[in-house]
DOMARVO-530461 format. One record per residue (C-alpha): x, y, z; residue in one letter. Coordinates in pm, whole numbers, padded with zeros to 5 digits. Example, Ala and Ser with C-alpha at 12.3 -4.5 7.8 and 13.67 -1.06 7.14 Angstrom:
2
+--------+--------+--------+----+
|     c1 |     c2 |     c3 | aa |
+--------+--------+--------+----+
|  01230 | -00450 |  00780 |  a |
|  01367 | -00106 |  00714 |  s |
+--------+--------+--------+----+
END
This chain:
217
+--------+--------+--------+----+
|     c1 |     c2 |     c3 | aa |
+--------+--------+--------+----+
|  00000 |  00000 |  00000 |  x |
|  00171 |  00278 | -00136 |  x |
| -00069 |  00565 | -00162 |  x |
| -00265 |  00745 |  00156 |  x |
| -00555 |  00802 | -00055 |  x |
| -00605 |  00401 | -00087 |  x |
| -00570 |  00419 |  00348 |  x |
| -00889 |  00629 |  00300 |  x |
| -01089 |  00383 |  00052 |  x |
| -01016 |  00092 |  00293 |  x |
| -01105 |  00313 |  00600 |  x |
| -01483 |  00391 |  00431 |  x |
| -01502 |  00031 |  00354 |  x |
| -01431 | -00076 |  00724 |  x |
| -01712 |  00176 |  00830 |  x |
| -01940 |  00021 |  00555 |  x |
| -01851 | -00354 |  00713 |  x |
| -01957 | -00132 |  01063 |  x |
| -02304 | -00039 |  00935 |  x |
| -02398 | -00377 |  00809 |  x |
| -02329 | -00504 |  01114 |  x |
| -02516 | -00249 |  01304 |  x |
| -02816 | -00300 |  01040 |  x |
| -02749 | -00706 |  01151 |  x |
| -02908 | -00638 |  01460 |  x |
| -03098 | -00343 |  01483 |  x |
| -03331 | -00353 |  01155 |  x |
| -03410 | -00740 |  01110 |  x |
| -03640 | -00945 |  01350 |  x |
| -03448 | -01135 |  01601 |  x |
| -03603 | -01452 |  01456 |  x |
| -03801 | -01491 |  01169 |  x |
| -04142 | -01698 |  01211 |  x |
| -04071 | -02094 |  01088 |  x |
| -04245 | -02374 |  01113 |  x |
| -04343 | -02395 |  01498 |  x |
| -04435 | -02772 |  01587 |  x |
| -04456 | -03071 |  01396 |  x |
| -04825 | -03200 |  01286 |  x |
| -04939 | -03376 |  01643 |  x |
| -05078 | -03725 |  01606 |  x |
| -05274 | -03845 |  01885 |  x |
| -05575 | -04075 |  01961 |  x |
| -05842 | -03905 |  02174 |  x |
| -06172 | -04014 |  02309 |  x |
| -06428 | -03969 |  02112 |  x |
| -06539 | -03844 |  01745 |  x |
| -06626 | -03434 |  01785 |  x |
| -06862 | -03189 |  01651 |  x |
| -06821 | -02831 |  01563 |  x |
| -06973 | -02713 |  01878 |  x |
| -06773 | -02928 |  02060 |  x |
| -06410 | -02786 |  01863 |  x |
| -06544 | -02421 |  01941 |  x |
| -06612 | -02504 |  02343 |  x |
| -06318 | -02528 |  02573 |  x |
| -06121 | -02844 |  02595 |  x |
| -06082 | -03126 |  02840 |  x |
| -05859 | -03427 |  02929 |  x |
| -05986 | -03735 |  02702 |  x |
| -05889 | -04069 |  02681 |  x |
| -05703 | -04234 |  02438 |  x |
| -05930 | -04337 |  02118 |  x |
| -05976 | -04262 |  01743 |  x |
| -06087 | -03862 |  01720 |  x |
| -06113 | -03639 |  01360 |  x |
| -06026 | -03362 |  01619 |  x |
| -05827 | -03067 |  01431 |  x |
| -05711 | -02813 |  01487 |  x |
| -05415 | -02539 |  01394 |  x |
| -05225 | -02265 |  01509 |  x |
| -05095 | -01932 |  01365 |  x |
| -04673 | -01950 |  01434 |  x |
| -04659 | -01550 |  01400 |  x |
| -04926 | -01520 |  01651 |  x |
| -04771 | -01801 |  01885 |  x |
| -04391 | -01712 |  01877 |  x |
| -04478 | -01306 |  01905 |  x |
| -04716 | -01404 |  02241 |  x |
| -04499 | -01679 |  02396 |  x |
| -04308 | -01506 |  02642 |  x |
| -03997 | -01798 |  02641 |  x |
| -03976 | -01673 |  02325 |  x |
| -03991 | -01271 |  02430 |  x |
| -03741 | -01320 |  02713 |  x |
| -03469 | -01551 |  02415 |  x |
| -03508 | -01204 |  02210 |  x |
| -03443 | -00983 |  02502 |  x |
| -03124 | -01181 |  02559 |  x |
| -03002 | -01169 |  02208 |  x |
| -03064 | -00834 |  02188 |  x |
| -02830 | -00787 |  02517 |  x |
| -02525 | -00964 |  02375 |  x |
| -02622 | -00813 |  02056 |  x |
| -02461 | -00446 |  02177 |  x |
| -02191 | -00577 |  02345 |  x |
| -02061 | -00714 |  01990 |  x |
| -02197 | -00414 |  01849 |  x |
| -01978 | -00189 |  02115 |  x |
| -01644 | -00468 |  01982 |  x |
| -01740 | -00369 |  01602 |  x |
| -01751 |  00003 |  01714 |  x |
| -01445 | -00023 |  01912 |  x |
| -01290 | -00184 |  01583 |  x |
| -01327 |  00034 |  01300 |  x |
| -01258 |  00346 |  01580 |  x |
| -00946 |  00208 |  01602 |  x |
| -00848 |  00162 |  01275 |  x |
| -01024 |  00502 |  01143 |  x |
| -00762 |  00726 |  01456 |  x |
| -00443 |  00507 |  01338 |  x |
| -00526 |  00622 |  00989 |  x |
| -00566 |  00989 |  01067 |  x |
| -00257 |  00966 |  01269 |  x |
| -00054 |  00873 |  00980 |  x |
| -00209 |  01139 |  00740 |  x |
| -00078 |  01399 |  00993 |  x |
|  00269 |  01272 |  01012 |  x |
|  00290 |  01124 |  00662 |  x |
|  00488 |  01442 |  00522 |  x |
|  00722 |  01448 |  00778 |  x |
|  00826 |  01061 |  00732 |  x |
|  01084 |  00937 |  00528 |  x |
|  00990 |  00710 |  00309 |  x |
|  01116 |  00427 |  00456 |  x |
|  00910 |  00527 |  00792 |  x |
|  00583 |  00601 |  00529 |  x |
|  00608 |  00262 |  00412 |  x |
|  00601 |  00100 |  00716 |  x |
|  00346 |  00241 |  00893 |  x |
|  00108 |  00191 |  00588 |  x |
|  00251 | -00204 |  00646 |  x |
|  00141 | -00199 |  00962 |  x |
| -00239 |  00000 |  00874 |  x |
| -00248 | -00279 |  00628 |  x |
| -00194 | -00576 |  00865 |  x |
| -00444 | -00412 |  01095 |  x |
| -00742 | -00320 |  00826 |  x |
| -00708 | -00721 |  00808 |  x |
| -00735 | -00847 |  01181 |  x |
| -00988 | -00575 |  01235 |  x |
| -01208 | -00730 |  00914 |  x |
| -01130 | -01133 |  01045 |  x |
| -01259 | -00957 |  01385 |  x |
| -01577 | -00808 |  01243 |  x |
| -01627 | -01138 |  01049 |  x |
| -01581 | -01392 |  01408 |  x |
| -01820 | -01143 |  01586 |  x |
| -02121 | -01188 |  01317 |  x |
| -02056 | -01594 |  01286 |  x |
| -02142 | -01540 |  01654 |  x |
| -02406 | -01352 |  01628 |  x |
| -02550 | -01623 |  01379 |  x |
| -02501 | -01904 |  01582 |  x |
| -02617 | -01752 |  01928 |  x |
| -02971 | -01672 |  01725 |  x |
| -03014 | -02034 |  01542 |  x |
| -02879 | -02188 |  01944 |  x |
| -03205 | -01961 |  02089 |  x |
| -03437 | -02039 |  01790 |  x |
| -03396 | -02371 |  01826 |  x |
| -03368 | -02401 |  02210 |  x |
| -03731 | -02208 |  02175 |  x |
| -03857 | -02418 |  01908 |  x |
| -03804 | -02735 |  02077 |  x |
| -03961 | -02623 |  02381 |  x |
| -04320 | -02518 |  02136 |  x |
| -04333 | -02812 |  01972 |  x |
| -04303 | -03037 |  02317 |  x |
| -04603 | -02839 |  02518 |  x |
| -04785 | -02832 |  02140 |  x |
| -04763 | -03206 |  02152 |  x |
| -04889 | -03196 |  02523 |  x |
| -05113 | -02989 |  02459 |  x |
| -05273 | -03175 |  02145 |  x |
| -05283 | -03522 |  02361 |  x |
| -05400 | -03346 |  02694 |  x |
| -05685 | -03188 |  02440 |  x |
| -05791 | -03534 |  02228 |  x |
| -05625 | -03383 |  01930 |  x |
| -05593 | -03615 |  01603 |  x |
| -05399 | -03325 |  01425 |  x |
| -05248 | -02919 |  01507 |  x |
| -05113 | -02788 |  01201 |  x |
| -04911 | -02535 |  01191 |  x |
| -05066 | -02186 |  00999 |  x |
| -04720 | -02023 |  00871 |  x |
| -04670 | -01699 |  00661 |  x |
| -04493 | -01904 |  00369 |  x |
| -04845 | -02083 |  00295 |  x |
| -04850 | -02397 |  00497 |  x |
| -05195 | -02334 |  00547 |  x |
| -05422 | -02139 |  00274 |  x |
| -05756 | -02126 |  00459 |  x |
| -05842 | -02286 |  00767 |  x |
| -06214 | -02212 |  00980 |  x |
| -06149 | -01978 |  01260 |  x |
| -06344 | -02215 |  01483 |  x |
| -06072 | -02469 |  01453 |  x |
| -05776 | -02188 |  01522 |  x |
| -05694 | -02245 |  01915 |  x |
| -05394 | -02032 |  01876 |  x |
| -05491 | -01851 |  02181 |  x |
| -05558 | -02186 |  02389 |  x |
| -05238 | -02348 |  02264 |  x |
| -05077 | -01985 |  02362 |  x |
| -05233 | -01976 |  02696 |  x |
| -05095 | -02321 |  02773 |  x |
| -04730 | -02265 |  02664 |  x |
| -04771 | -01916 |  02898 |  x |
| -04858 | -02078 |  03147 |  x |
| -04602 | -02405 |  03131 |  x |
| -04322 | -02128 |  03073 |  x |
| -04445 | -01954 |  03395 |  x |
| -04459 | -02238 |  03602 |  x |
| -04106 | -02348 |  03528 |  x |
| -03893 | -01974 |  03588 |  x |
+--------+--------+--------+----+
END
């Protein structure tokens, strides 16, 4: 690196890495809505009429049912507060790598001014290895900004799935508890194109994991 002008471009890219990052955590949805639960398969007591899917539900034996149901997984995962209190965590360790990105390109962005202050006094020997050195560091601080957002990735897919596993358990549960041949899951991609609000018991199904989730703090 030979000319302080190309110091600059590489400066403005780090900054550009720097908003990216930022935009990483403060513009998308901590999680986006997936598939909540497997289809539950159960045997319940006996067969069910409307009226009977619309009242509330008790425990029932174990017996052929065409009891279904479904529930909407934006609905669920935006009401279940296991999965409100994963986000508020995120979000936490979420700044602190933020503050490490920040602290980053600051870094780089006062080492670079430095030199453009002292560059006409330097020999050229002295010019070219400080820009050496600018160089070496542009490159640890971009491997650094890269490790911190493979973390951030893995930390949200470790507290999506850690959520999801804990849905799909109480769904199940909640589908034999309830005499429940079938809960489908209603998902924005389509997995469900019409379905009878009297057979939605998204807020019984959300009530139940509330509940379970309050039980066990």
């Amino acid at each position: 690196m030979n000319n302080p002008l190309r110091l600059i471009i590489d400066a403005v890219l780090v900054v550009a890495v720097a908003v990216l990052f930022y935009l990483h955590f403060s513009s998308r949805p901590a999680v986006a809505p997936a598939a909540v639960a497997r289809p539950v398969v159960v045997k319940a007591a006996t067969d069910t009429t409307e009226a009977e899917l619309a009242a509330p539900e008790t425990a029932v034996a174990v017996a052929d049912t065409d009891k279904v149901a479904y529930v909407e997984s934006g609905k669920l995962l935006d009401g279940y507060k296991g999965m409100q209190a994963a986000r508020r965590a995120f979000e936490a360790k979420a700044k602190g790598w933020e503050q490490q990105n920040n602290n980053l390109v600051r870094s780089f962005q006062t080492a670079v001014q430095q030199y453009q202050k002292q560059a006409e006094s330097m020999s050229p020997e002295q010019r070219a290895a400080t820009e050496q050195k600018l160089q070496a560091q542009q490159q640890q601080s971009g491997q650094a900004q890269e490790k911190l957002q493979r973390q951030a990735q893995e930390e949200e897919a470790k507290m999506t799935q850690q959520v999801l596993e804990r849905i799909n358990k109480q769904v199940e549960a909640y589908g034999k508890a309830n005499g429940y041949k079938l809960i489908l899951i209603a998902a924005p991609s389509g997995t469900i194109a019409y379905g009878r609000k009297d057979i939605d018991i998204t807020g019984r199904v959300l009530k139940h994991l509330n509940d379970e989730y309050s039980a066990k703090k």
